[in-house]
N, C-alpha and C positions, 0 to 999 in steps of 0.2 A: 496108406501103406508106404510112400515114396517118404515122408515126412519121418515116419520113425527110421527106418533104416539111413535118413539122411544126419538125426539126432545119434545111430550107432556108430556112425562113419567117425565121427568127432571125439569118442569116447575110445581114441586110442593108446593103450599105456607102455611108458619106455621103459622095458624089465631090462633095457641095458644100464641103466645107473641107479649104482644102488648107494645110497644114502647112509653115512655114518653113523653108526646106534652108538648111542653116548653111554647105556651101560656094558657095551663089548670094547668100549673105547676105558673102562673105566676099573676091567677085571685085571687088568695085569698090574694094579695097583692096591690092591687088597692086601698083598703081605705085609704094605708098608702103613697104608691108610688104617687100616683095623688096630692094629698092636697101637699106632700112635694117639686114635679117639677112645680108646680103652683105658689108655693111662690118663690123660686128659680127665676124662672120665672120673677114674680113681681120685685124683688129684681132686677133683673139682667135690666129688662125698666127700673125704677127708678134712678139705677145707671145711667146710657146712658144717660137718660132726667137729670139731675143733670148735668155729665161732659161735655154737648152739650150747656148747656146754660151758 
């Protein structure tokens, strides 16, 4: 019994630091990132349909 509660004591977690999420690090860059892989995008069918035909 003294063994497991001695294995709980160890299994303490710091909910004081919290760790930066790389997709909320990543939202305030959607209006610029979106429209610019979009056109890339376009760009890049266009090209394809051009050297295909």
């Amino acid at each position: 019994m003294s063994e497991s509660t001695q294995h709980a004591s160890h299994k303490s977690v710091d909910l004081t630091h919290e760790t930066p999420d790389t997709i909320e690090a990543l939202v305030p860059l959607m209006p610029v990132v979106l429209p610019v892989c979009g056109g890339l995008l376009i760009f890049l069918l266009a090209w394809i349909a051009v050297y295909m035909a």
